[in-house]
KEPASE-732091 format. One line per field, with one value per residue (C-alpha): residue number from 1; x, y, z. Coordinates in steps of 0.001 Angstrom, whole numbers, plus 524288, in hexadecimal, padded with zeros to 5 digits. Layout:
# residues N
seq c(NUM_...)
u c(X_...)
v c(Y_...)
w c(Z_...)
# end
This chain:
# residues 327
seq c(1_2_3_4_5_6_7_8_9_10_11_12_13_14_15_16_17_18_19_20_21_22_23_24_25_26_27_28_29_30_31_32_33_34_35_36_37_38_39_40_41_42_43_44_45_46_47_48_49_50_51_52_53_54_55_56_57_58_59_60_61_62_63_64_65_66_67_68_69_70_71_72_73_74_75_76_77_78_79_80_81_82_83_84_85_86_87_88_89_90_91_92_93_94_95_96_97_98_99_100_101_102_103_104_105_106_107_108_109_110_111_112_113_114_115_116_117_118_119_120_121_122_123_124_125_126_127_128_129_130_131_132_133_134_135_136_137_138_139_140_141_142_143_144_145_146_147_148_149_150_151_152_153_154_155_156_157_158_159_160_161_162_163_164_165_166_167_168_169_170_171_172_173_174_175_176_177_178_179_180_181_182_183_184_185_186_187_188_189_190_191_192_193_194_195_196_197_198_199_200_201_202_203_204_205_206_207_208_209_210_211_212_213_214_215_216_217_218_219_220_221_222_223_224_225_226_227_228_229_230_231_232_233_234_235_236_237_238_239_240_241_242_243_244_245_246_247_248_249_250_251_252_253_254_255_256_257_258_259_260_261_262_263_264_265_266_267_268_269_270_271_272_273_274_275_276_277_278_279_280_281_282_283_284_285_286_287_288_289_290_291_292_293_294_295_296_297_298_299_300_301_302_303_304_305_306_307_308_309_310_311_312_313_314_315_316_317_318_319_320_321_322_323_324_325_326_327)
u c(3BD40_3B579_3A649_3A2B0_3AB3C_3A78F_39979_39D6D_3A475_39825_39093_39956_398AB_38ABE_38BC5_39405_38D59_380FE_386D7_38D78_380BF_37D4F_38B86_38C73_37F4C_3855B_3904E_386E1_37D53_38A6A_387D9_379F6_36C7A_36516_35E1E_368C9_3707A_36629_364C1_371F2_37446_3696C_36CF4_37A84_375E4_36E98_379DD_38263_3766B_37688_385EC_38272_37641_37F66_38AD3_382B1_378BF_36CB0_3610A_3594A_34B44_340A9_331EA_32ABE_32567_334B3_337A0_32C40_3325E_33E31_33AEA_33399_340CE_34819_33F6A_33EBE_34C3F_35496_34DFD_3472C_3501D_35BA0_35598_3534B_36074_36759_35DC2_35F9D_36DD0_36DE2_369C4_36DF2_37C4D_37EC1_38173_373CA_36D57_3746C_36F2B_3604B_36366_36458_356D5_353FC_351E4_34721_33FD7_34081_33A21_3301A_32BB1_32C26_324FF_3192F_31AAB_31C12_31098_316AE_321ED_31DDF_3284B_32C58_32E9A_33B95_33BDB_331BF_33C86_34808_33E29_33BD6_34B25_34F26_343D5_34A9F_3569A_3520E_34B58_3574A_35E97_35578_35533_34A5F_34F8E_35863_34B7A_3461E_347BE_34CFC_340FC_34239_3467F_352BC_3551C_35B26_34E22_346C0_35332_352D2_3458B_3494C_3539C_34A06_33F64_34BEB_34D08_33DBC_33F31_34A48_340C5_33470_33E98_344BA_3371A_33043_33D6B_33A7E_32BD0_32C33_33987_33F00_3357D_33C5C_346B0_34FB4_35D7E_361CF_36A08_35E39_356D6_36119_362B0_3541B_34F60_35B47_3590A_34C82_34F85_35B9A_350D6_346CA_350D8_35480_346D1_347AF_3535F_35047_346CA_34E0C_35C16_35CD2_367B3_375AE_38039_38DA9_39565_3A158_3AA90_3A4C3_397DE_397A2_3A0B3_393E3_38A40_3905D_392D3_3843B_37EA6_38691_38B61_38037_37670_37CA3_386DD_3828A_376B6_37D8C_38982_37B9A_37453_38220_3816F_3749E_376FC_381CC_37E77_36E1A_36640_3689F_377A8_3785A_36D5F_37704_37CF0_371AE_377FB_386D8_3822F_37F31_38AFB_39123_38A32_38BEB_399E8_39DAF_39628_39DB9_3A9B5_3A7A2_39EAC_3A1AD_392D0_390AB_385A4_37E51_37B79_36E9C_371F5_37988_3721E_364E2_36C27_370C8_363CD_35E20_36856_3648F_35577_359D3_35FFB_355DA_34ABD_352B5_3566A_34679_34617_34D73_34B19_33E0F_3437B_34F1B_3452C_33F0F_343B0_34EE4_3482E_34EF8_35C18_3593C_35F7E_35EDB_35C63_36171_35A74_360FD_36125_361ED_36E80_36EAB_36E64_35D44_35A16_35DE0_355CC_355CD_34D55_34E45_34A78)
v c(17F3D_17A33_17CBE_16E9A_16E3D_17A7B_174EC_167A2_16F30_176EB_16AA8_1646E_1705E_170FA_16350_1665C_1723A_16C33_15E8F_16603_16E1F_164A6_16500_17347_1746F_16BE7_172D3_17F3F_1786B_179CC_18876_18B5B_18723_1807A_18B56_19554_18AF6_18A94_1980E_19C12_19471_1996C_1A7F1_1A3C2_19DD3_1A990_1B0CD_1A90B_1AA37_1B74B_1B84D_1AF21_1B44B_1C1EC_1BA23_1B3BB_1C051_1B6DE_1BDFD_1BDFE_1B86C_1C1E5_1C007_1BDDA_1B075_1ADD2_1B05D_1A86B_19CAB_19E52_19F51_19364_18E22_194BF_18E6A_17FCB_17E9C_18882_18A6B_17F35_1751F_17CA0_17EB2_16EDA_16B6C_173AB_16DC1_15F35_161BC_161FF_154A3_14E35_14C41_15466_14926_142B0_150BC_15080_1430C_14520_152A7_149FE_147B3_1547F_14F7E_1452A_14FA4_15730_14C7B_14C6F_159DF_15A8E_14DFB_15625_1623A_161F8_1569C_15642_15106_14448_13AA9_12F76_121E3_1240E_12F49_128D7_11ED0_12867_13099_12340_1203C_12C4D_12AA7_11C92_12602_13013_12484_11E68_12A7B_12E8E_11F32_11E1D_11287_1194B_11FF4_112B2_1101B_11D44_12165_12DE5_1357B_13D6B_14BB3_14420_13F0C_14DF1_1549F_1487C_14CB1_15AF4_158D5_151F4_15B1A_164E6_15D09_15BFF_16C1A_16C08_163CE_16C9E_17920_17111_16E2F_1796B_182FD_178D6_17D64_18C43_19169_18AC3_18FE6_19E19_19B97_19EE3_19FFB_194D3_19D57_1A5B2_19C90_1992E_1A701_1A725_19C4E_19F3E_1AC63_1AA8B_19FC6_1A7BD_1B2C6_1A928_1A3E0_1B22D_1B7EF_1AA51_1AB89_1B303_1A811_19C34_19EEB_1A179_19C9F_19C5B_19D1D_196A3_19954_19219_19343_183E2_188A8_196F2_18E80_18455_18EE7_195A7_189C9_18543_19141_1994D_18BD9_18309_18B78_19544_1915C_18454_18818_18DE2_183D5_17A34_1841E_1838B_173E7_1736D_17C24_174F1_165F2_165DB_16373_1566A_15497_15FCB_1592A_14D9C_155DF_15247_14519_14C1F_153B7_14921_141B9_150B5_150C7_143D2_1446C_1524F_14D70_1416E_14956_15775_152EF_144E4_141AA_13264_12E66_12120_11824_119DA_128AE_126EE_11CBE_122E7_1304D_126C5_1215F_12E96_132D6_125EB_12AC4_13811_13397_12BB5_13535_13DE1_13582_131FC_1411E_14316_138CA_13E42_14BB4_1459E_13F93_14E63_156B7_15F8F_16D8B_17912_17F99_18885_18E89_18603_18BC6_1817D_1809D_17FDE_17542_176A9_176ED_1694F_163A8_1620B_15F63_1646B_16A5F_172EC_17A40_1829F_19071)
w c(2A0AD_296B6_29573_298E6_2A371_2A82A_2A839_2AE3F_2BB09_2BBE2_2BDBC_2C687_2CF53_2D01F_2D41E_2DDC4_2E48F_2E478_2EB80_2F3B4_2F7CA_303CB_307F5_3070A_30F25_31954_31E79_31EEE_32730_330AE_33292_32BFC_32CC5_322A2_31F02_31ECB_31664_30E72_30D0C_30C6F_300B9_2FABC_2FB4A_2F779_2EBD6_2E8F2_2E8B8_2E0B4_2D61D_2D665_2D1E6_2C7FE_2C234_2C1B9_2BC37_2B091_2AF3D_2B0C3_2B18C_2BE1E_2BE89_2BA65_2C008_2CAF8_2C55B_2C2B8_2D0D8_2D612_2CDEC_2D33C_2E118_2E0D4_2DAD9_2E727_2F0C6_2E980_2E459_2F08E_2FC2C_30173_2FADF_3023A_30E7E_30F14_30941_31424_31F70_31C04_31C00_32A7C_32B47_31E8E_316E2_30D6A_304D8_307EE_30577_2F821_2F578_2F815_2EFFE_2E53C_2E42C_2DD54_2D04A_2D441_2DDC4_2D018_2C7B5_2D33B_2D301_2C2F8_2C3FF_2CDA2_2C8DD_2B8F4_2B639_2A792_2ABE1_2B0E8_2B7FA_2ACDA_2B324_2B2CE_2BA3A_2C5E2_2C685_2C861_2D43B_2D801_2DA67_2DF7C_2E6E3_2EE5E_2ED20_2F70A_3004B_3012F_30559_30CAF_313DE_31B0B_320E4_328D5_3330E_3338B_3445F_34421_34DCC_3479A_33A3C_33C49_3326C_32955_3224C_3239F_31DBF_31268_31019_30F55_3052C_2FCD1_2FFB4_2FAB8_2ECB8_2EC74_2ED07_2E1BC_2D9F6_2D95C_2D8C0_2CBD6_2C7FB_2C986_2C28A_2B52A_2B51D_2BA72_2B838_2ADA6_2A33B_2A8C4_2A106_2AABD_2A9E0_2B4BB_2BCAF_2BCC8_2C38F_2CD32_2D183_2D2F3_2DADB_2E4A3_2E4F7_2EA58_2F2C2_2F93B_2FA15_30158_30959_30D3E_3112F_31A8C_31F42_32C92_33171_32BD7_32A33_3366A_3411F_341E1_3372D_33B01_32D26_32BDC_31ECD_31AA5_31C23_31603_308E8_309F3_308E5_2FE72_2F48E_2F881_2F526_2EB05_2E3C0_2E4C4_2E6C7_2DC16_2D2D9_2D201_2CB38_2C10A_2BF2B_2BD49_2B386_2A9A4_2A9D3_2A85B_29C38_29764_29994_29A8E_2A5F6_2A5BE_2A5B8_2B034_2B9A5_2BBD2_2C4EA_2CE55_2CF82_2D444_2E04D_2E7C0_2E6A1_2E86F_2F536_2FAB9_2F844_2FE8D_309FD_30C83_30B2D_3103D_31BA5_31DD6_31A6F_31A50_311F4_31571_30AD6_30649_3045F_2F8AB_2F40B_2F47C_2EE05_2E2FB_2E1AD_2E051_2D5BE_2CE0B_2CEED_2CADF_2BE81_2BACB_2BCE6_2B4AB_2A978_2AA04_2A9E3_29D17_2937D_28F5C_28CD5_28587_27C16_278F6_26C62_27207_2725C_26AF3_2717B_27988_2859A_29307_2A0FF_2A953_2B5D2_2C03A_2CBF5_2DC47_2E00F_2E408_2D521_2D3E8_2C581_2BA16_2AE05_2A28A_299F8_28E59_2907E)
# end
């Protein structure tokens, strides 16, 4: 296999796992609660970094300030994100989950927007946040609770899958101005912020993993491609494209795992989707794009710096934005 082909399969897999993360999560609802789904695939991910960071001989973080970085990553872009991915998925499809997923980017151009001042939202981008913006109110259709006397899970567990993406976009924003300057090798990273998430998930585990396990062969083959492929390999299948086709070739695959998603839940679990689902998701996608392009076209203008070596950073296992640095 050639090199670019080697590179292409490596995207389309990390497509795949992470569009297939909300179906995966759905069949282990069957047997597991949210939490212990959540946490499950967290210390399975862990594991699957560890092989790799053996495997490749990356070196392990170093520093108490580089460990308090990375467990603010653990808890922004692993644990809480997870833990209201997993909940929501008892009320919502796994399609619509993957669909309001999509709305990483834009809470990412929020938080960069409130967080760095120097990087100030062009028109441009306002009018992407604003689409994606009609995007999530028309998947979200408020219409629908109008006489409804009163407001059933489905609009709390919406909320929490936003509130999930609002998480991914501080964690992305918040790794480009702490951890980034590290210089950090990207598996590096990875291995960090899940490390500490599986640990925080661990030292919680008595009080709220709790209750019972029915394990099943779907379920235990759903936990381990959630956790050791999309919360593992995935990572580093991303990193390699990111290396090999720049941040912004390799971000497009933020516009695959929702279609990933939708589809595997109409045909695995029979999942109908209502109209305005699909409609709002492809609204969103248009905003993304956009808010992106709006993103890029001032850099593109700038004097290319000197070569030098890129750390890729790497993205949620869902497919949240994309970006690169030298180091």
């Amino acid at each position: 296999m050639t090199s670019e082909k080697r590179v292409l399969a490596q995207y389309l897999a990390a497509a795949l796992v992470w569009g297939s993360s909300f179906l995966f999560m759905k069949v282990a609802l069957d047997g597991l609660s949210p939490t212990q789904v959540a946490s499950g695939r967290l210390w399975l991910g862990a594991l699957a970094m560890l092989v790799v960071m053996v495997v490749l001989r990356r070196p392990w973080p170093r520093g108490w300030r580089t460990w308090g970085h990375l467990a603010v990553l653990g808890v922004l872009l692993c644990v809480v994100p997870f833990e209201l991915f997993a909940w929501a998925g008892q009320y919502l499809a796994s399609g619509l989950s993957s669909i309001l997923n999509a709305t990483t980017p834009l809470m990412t151009s929020l938080a960069v927007a409130a967080v760095l001042p120097a990087e100030r939202l062009t028109a441009r981008q306002r009018l992407g946040l604003a689409v994606g913006g009609l995007g999530v109110v028309v998947v979200m259709a408020p219409w629908t609770y109008v006489g409804a006397g009163a407001v059933d899970a489905s609009l709390p567990a919406v909320l929490a899958c936003l509130g999930a993406t609002a998480c991914y976009g501080l964690g992305m924003t918040y790794l480009r101005r702490f951890v980034m300057p590290l210089g950090l090798p990207a598996e590096t990273v990875a291995a960090g912020q899940i490390g500490v998430g599986a640990l925080l998930v661990l030292l919680a585990a008595p009080v709220v993993a709790t209750g019972p396990v029915t394990l099943t062969w779907p379920i235990v083959l759903s936990m381990v491609a959630l956790g050791a492929l999309g919360t593992g390999m995935a990572y580093v299948w991303n990193t390699r494209v990111v290396v090999a086709w720049g941040a912004q070739r390799a971000s497009t695959v933020t516009y695959l795992t929702p279609v990933v998603g939708v589809v595997l839940g109409i045909l695995v679990l029979g999942e109908r989707l209502h109209w305005y689902e699909p409609v709002g998701g492809l609204l969103v996608v248009l905003g993304v794009v956009v808010a992106q392009r709006a993103a890029r076209r001032p850099a593109a203008a700038r004097p290319a710096p000197p070569a030098a070596p890129v750390t890729a950073v790497t993205t949620s296992d869902q497919g949240s934005d994309l970006d690169a640095r030298p180091t």
